[in-house]
N, C-alpha and C positions, 0 to 999 in steps of 0.2 A: 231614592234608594235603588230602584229599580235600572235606572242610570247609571249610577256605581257598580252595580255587579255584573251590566254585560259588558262596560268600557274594562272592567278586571278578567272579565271572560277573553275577552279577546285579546288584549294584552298576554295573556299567560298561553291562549292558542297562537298568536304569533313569535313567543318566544321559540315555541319549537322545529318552526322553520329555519332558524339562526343557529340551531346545534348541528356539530359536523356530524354526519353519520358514519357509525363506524370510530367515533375516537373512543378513546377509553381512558377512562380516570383512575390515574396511577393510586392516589390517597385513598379511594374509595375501596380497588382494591386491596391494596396493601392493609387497608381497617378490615375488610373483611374478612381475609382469610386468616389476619391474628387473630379476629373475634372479640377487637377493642369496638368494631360498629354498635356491636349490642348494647355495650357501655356506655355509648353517646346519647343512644336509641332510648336507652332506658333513662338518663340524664335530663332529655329532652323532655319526656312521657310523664317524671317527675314532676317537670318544674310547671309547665301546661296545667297538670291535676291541682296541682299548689295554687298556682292563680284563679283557677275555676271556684275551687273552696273559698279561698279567699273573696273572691266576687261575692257569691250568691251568700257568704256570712254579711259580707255586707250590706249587700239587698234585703236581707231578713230583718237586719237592722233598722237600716231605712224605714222598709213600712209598718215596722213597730213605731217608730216614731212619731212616724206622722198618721195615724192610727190614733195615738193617747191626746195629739192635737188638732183633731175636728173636734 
């Protein structure tokens, strides 16, 4: 496990060598200053919370069950 998160560490530290400095992101802009980003943002924030709940309903589930069989 410990493996997986520095080979993802550096992975994600050398992506940011491969960005041009100085470019800029027309869509990013143009979301932001209509103020549709916060839409996305909050989209995003939703769906993240939804799956979390969903997990851990599950996992509650889980060791209730396996709980009533030992």
């Amino acid at each position: 496990m410990k493996k997986i998160f520095i080979a993802a560490l550096l992975v994600l530290a050398a992506a940011d060598l491969y960005a041009k400095p100085g470019s800029e992101i027309e869509m990013a802009d143009l979301m932001r200053s209509s103020g549709k980003i916060y839409v996305v943002v909050t989209t995003i924030a939703i769906t993240f919370l939804g799956l979390a709940i969903y997990l851990f309903s599950i996992d509650r589930k889980l060791k209730r069950l396996e709980k009533e069989h030992q």
